[in-house]
Structures are given as C-alpha cells and as structure tokens.
C-alpha positions in Angstrom: -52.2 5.3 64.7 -49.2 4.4 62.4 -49.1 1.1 60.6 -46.4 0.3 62.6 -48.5 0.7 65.6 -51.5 -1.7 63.9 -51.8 -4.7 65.8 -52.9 -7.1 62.6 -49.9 -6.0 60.7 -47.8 -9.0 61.7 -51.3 -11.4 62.3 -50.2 -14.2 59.9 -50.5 -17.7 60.3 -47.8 -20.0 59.3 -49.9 -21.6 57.2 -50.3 -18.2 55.4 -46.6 -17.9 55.2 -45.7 -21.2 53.7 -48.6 -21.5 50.9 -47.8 -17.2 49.7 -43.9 -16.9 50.3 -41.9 -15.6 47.9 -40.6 -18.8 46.7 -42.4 -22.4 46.0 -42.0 -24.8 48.5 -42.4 -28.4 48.0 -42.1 -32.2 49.8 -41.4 -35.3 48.6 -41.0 -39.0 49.6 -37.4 -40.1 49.4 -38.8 -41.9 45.8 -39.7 -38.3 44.8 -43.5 -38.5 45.0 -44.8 -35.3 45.9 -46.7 -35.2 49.0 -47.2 -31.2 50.0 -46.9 -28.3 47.5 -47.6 -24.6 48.2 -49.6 -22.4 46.3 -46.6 -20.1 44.9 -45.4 -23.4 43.1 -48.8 -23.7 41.9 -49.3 -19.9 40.5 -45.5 -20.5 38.8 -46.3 -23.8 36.7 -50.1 -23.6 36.4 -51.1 -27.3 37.8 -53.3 -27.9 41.1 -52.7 -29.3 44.4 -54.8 -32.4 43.4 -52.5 -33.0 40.1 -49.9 -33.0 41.5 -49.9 -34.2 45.1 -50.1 -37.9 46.0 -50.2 -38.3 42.0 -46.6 -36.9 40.4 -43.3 -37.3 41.2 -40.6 -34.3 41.0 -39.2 -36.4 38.5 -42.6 -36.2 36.1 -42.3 -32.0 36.6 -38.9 -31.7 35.1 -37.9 -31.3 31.1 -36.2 -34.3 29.6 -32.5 -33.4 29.8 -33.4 -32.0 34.1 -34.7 -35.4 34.3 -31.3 -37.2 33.3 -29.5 -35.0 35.6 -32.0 -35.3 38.4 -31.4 -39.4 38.0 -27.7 -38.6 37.7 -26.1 -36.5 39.8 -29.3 -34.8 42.1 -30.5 -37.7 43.7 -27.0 -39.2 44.5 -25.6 -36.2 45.5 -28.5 -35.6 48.1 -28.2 -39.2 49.2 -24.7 -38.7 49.8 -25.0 -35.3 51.3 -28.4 -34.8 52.7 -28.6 -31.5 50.4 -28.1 -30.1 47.3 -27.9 -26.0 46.4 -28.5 -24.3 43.5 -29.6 -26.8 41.2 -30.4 -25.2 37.6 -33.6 -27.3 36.6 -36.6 -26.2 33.9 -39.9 -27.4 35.0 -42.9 -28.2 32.6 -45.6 -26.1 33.6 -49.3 -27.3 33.1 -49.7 -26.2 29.6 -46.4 -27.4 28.6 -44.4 -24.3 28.5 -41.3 -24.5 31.0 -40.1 -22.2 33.7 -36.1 -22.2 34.8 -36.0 -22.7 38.4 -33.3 -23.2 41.3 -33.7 -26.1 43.3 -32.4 -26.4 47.1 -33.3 -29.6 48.9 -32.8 -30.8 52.1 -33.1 -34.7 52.7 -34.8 -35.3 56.5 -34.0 -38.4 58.2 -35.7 -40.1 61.3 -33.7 -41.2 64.2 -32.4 -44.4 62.5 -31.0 -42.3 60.0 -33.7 -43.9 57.4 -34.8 -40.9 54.8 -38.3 -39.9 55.0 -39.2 -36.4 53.5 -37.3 -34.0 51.1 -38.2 -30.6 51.7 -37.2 -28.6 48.3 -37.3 -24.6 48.0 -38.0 -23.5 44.6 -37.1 -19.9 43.4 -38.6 -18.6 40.1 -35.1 -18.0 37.7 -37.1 -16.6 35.0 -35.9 -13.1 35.7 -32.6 -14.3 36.1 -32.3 -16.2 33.1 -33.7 -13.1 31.0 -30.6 -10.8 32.7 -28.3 -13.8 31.9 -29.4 -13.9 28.3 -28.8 -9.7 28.2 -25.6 -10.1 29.7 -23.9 -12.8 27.3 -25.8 -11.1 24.2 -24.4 -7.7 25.3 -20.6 -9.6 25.9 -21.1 -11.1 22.4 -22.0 -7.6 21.0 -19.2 -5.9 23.2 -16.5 -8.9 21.5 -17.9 -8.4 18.2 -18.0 -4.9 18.0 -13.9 -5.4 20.1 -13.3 -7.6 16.8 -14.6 -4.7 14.4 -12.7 -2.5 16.2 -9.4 -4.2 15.5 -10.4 -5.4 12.0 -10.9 -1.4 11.6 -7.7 -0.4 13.1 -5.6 -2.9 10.1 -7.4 -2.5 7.3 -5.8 -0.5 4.4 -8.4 1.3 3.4 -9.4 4.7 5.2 -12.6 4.7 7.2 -14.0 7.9 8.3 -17.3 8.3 10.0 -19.1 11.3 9.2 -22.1 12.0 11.5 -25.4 14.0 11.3 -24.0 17.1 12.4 -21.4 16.8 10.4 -18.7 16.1 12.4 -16.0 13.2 12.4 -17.2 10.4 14.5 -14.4 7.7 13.8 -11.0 8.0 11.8 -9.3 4.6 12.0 -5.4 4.3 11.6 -5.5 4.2 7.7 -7.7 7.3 7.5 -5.0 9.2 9.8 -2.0 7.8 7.5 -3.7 8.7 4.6 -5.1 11.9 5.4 -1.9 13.1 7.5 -4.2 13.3 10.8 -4.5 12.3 14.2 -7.8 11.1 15.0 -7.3 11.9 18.8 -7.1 15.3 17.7 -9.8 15.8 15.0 -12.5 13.3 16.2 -15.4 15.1 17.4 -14.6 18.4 15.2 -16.6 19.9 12.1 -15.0 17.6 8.6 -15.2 20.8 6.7 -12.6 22.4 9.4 -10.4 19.2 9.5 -10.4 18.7 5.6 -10.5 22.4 3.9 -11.9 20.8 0.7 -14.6 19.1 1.9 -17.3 21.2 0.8 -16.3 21.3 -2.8 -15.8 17.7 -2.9 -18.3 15.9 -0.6 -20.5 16.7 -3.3 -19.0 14.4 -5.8 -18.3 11.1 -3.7 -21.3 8.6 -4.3 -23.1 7.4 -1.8 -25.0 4.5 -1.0 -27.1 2.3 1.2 -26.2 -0.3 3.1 -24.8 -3.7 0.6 -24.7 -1.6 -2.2 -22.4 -1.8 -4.9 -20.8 1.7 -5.8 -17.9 2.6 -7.8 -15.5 5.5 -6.2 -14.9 8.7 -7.4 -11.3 10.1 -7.8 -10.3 13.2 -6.1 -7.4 15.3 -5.6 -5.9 17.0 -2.6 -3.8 19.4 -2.1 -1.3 17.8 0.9 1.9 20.3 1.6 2.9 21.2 -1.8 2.2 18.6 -3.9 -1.1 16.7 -5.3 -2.7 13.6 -3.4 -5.8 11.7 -5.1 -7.7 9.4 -3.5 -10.6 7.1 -4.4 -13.6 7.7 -2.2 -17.3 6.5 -1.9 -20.4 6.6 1.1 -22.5 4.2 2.8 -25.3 5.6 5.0 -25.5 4.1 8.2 -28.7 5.7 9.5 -26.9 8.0 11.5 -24.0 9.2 9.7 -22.2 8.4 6.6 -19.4 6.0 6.4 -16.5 7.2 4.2 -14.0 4.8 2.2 -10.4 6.5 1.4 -7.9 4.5 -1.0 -4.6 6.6 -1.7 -4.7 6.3 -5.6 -1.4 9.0 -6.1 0.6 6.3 -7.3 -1.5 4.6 -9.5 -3.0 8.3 -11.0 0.9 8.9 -11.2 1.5 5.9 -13.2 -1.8 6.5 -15.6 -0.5 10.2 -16.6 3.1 8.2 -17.1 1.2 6.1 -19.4 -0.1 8.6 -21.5 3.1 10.5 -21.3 5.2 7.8 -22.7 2.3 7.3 -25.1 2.5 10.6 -26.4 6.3 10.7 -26.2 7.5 7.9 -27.7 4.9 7.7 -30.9 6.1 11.5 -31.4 9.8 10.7 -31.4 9.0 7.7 -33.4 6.9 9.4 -36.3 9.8 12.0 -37.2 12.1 9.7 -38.3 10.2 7.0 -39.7 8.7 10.1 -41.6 11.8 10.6 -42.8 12.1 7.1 -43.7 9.4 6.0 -45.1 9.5 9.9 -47.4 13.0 9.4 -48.8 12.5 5.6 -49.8 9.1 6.3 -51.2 10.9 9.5 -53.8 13.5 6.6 -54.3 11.3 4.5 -55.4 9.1 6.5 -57.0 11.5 8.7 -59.2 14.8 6.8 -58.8 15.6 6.7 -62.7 14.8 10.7 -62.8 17.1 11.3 -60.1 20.9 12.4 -60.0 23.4 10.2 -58.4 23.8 13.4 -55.5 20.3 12.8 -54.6 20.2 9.4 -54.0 23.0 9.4 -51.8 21.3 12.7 -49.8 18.0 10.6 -49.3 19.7 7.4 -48.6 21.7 9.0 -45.9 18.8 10.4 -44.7 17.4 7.1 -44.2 20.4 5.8 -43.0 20.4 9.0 -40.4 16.9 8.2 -39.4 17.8 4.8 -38.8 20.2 5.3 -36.4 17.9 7.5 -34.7 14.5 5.2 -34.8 17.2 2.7 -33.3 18.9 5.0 -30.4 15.1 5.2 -29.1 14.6 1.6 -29.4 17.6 1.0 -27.4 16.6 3.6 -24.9 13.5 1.9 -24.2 14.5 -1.4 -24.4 17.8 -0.3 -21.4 15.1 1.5 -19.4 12.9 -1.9 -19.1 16.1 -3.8 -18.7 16.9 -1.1 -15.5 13.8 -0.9 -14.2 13.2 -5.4 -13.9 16.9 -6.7 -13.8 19.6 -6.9 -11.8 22.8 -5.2 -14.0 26.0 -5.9 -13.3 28.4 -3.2 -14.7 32.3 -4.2 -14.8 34.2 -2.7 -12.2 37.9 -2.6 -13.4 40.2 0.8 -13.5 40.6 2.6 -16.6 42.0 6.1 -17.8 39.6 8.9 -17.2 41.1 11.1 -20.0 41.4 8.3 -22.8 37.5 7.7 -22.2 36.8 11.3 -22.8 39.5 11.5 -25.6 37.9 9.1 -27.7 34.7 10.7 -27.2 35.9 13.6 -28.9 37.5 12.0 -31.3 34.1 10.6 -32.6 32.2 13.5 -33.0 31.1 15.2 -35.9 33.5 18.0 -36.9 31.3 21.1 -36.1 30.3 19.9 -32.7 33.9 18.4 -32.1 35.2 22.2 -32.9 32.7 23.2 -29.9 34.1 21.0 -27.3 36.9 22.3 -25.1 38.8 19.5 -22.8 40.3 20.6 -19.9 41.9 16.4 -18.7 43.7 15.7 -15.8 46.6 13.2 -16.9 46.3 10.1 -14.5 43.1 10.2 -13.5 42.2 6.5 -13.1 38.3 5.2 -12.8 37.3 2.0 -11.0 34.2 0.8 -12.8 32.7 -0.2 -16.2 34.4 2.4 -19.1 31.9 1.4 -22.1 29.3 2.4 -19.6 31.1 5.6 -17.9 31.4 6.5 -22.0 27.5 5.9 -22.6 26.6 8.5 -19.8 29.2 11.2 -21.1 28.2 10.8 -24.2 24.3 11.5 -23.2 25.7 14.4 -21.2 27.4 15.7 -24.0 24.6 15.5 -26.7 22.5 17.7 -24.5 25.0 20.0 -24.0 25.5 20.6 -27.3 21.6 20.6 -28.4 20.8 23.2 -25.7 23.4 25.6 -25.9 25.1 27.2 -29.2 28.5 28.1 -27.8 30.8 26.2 -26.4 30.8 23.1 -24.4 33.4 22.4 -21.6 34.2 19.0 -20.6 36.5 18.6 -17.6 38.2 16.0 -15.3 39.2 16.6 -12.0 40.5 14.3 -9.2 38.5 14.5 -5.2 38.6 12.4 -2.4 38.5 8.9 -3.3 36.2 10.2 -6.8 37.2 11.3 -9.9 34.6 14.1 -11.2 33.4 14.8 -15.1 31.9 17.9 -15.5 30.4 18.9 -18.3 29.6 22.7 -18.8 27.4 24.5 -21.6 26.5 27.9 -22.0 23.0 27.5 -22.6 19.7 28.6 -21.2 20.2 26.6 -18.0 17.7 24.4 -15.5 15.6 25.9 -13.0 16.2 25.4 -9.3 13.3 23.4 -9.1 13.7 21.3 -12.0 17.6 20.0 -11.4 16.1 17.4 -9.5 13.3 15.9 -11.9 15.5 16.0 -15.1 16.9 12.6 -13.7 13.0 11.2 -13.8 12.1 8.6 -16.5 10.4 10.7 -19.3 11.1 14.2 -17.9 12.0 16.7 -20.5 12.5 20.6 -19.6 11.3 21.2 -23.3 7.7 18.7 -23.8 6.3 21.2 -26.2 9.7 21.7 -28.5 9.5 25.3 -28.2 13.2 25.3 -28.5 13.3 22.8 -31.2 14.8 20.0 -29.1 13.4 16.7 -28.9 14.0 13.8 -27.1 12.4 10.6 -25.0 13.2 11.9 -21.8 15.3 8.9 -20.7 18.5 9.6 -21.4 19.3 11.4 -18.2 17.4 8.8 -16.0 19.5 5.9 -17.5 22.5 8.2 -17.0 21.5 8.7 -13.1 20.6 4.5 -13.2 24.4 2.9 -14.8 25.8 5.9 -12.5 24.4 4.4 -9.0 24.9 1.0 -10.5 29.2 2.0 -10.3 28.6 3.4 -6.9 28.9 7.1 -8.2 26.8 10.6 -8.0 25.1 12.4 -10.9 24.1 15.7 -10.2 23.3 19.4 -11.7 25.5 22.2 -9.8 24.4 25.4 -9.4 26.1 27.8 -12.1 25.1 31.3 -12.9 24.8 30.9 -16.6 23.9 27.7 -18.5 24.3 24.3 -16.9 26.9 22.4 -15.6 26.3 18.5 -14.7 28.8 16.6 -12.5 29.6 12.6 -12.8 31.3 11.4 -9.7 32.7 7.7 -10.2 34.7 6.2 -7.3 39.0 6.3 -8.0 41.1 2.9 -9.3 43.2 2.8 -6.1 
C-alpha cells in the first residue's frame, strides 16, 4: 500500500492543526490580553501557555520601540480597518532575547459591531531578516567596491594586478596610458608576455604587505625608440600582487638636466676665470719685473676672459628670463642687409676675411633688428668655430619671409641631431674632442627670440658642412 493509499495520512484533528502549524497563532481581547496561544508561538519565544494566557497582554511581548508603534499606528489602524498585514514587530522571548516577527491580525466583531477577539497570525522573520541583512551588506560591498572601481579608473597612478599565476588581473586606465596598453586586450594574459622586461625587472620592485610603507624603485623601459622610467613598488594582497606605476621620464629627464648644466656651466666657467684669476695673480705677483708688452698681453687676457665669464652669464640669465617671462620683441621693419652689414663690420679681421656675403638689396624685416642681430651673430660664431674655411652668409626674399642662411664648410650635423641642437644645453661636441666649447644655449635662445617674431629656425640638409636657415616674416 502506497502512503498515498494510508488511511491515517490525513487523520488530523483541528486541534492538531492549530497548536503545530507552521506559523504561531494567537487571540486577544480587543484591550490586547491574550486569551489563546498555540504551541508554535510557544517553541518561537520560549514562555508557556500559563505565562502568558489570561496573564500578558501582546503589548507586554513586544520590545520597547514595537510597543510605541503598536500604541501608535497598530491598534488604530486595526480599529479603523478591522486588519492590519505585515506588521514588522520583535518580540521578547522568555529569556529576553528577541525574535523579528510579521504580524497579521484580524479584529472579530459580534453582531452589534462591538469588537470581541483579535485573531493574530505570527510568522517567524528570523530567516528573513538574516537574508535581508546579506542582501543590504552584499549591496553595501557591491557600492563600495562600484566606488573603488571608479576611484581606480581616475587615479594617476598605474595600478596593475598581478595574480598567482602570474597573469594580469586588473589594469586600470592610468596603467594603460602609462604603459601604452589596452587592458581589454592584455587582462587575463601572462605579464611577462605583455611587458617583455618583466622578468629582469620584477625582481627589483619592493614589495610589501598590506599598510606598509615602501619607497619605489626606478626603472627604465624601453617604449618605441626612446627610454621611459617609471617608479614602481608591490603590495601583496593575498592573492596577487598589486603593482603601483608613476611615469617619472620627465622628472629623471630634468635630474640628468641638472647635472648636465652642473657639469656644463662650472666647466665653461672655470676656463676663463682660470685665465683670470692666472694673469692677475703674475700681475700682481711680478708686476715690477715685467715689461710694459706683458702687462698689456695679461690684462687683455683678463679683459678677454671677462667678456667671456660675462657672455655665459647673460646666456643663463636670457634662458631663465625665456623659459618664466612673457618677452615682447619689437616688431617694426628694418633693412635685412644693413643688419647683416654691420655684423660683418664688427668682426675680428681674420674671421671677417672668412665671411662671404651674398645681400639681397631691399630686403625689409618686420620684427625686432637688435634681436634678429643677436641670433645671426650666434649663428655666425658657430660657423666659424666648427668649420676652417669659409663662411657664407646669405639673404634671400620668399613668400611673405625673408630667409638668412648661413653656410659653413665644416664637419656638418647628423640627420638625427638637426633637431636636438635647438635643445637647452645640447652640444654636438660635450667631450671637446674638437676643441669647441660652449653652454649649449645659444642655439636654443636663437630657436626661442626666433618664434617670439613669428619666424622658423631650422638646419637644411646640405651635402657637406651645415647650413642653418632664419625665416623672419617680410615688412609689407
């Protein structure tokens, strides 16, 4: 016989039904005195039949803030309505823990319509509350980690994940910017296949644990031709390792400038105070011994140096000026020719007998001729210190431009380097192999006072030596 088929199955008093069902039942007088209980409300708050009925009112079984909303709004409402649903109450169970409950009552009236019973079902929210608890702690963990998330995506600083196999787990926007990659299309891959350097360098980024303080390493990379450092340190998460990136190129750049101009200017500095500080200390040492010829040989040598010690000073002095104010050149026409005339004029007679001038009568500049002379004169001067042969200075008219060129014979400058020789300190010559010194600047402050007038500096390509073209715009 099946248990379907078993007669006793379904033999269950109603009785039975009301003191075990699945949810507490529970009547009280329209005051709220309790007056019939079942046993499930029993089992859920621990007190007996004889504590509670005939003795307590619903009101005594609720916590102190259900109580003020039972007075408040429950017992009104089910006066009003003859029922309330879904009432969110905790009741104090025997030993004075609580228990969340739902409440649904129904107010029974007699034919007069005068209440006499409340008949309440009670359902056990324990379960319900625990799920509710999960649910808002996992939203709160969803919105926080939805806040990290964004935080992640707008912070400078690169953040790659690196997991326990060694492959990238998250690369946030920085990181791709940084590193040049898309983190769509590396996340999930092997770090040593994205980043080709990574085992020779993983090596040497500290890492740490969690709220420790650690000072990044700096690293180069080679990115498409050129060098790219970074700053880098580790946390270990557990199940990875979090990498920081900073892009320090910039800042590494500026630190080798440092020590560039260091080196630079205390070396064109000491050769002619040497000078200096040599010829006045024979003058003053032996200046009665000495012939009339001498003295004036070692005071033109001071006077010589001086000059020099103050062309670098005013070199360094226009290059801060460049680099933090706004100059304003003069922009008013003047005679291309008489600029470069007078140049020639003024130098010495064995470079002056080196200079050939090939001027274009009328050519007319619109723009600021004590400055326009400053930058041919620097164009000149390294003419004539890297070549030995002749120099040609020329003046032609173009659209709208007139063009200087000046032309030497010399060793020339590489492809690659016609670009640089306009950076601030740049010299085709640091180690003086060819005898040939210099700060470096002179070209960059030419290629500065040039765009200040509106006009081009540039190197041309020439099959022997070098020839450098100044474009400043025509006087109309």
């Amino acid at each position: 016989m099946s248990a379907l088929e078993d007669p006793t199955l379904l033999d269950e008093s109603a009785e039975e039904l009301y003191e075990h069902a699945p949810a507490g039942y529970l009547s009280t007088l329209p005051g709220g005195l309790v007056v019939k209980v079942n046993e499930t409300l029993l089992a859920w708050t621990g007190h007996s039949r004889d504590d509670l009925v005939g003795r307590k009112r619903l009101h005594d079984l609720l916590a102190p803030g259900a109580r003020i909303y039972y007075e408040t709004h429950y017992a009104p409402l089910l006066q009003m309505q003859g029922s309330v649903r879904e009432i969110a109450v905790e009741l104090i169970r025997a030993d004075g823990s609580r228990v969340p409950v739902l409440l649904n009552s129904t107010l029974v009236r007699d034919e007069a319509g005068v209440p006499r019973v409340v008949r309440t079902t009670v359902f056990n929210a324990s379960d319900r509350r625990r799920y509710e608890r999960e649910l808002l702690r996992a939203r709160a963990d969803a919105e926080s980690r939805a806040r990290a998330a964004l935080a992640l995506a707008h912070v400078n600083e690169g953040v790659v994940l690196v997991g326990a196999n060694q492959r990238i787990d998250v690369l946030n926007a920085a990181a791709e910017r940084i590193l040049g990659l898309i983190a769509a299309d590396v996340v999930g891959r092997p770090v040593a296949d994205v980043i080709p350097e990574w085992e020779g360098l993983v090596g040497l980024v500290p890492v740490g644990d969690p709220g420790e303080v650690i000072s990044p390493a700096v690293l180069p990379l080679e990115r498409s031709g050129h060098e790219q450092w970074l700053a880098a340190a580790g946390v270990d998460s557990g199940d990875g390792v979090v990498y920081t990136l900073r892009d320090v190129t910039a800042d590494h750049t500026l630190e080798q400038l440092r020590g560039d101009v260091v080196a630079i200017v205390s070396h064109e500095l000491r050769t002619p105070l040497t000078g200096v500080y040599g010829s006045a200390q024979t003058l003053l040492a032996r200046y009665d011994t000495l012939n009339d010829d001498t003295r004036r040989q070692l005071l033109a040598m001071i006077v010589d140096q001086s000059d020099r010690l103050t062309r670098i000073v005013d070199q360094i002095l226009l290059t801060s000026r460049l680099d933090t104010e706004d100059i304003v050149l003069a922009t008013v026409p003047f005679e291309a020719a008489a600029v470069v005339g007078d140049l020639h004029a003024a130098l010495p007679q064995a470079e002056r007998e080196r200079v050939v001038l090939d001027r274009v009568a009328g050519a007319r500049v619109r723009g600021d001729a004590g400055i326009t002379a400053q930058i041919l004169t620097n164009l000149l001067d390294n003419a004539l210190k890297y070549s030995s042969g002749s120099v040609h200075v020329g003046i032609s008219a173009g659209d709208r431009v007139i063009r200087f060129t000046v032309a030497d014979d010399g060793s020339g400058v590489p492809v690659g380097e016609r670009e640089r020789i306009f950076e601030k300190f740049y010299r085709l010559d640091p180690s003086h192999q060819l005898g040939v010194g210099g700060t470096g600047l002179g070209l960059y402050i030419a290629k500065q006072l040039t765009e200040r007038m509106s006009g081009r500096i540039a190197v041309l390509p020439c099959e022997r030596g070098t020839t450098v073209l100044l474009e400043l715009p025509a006087a109309e």
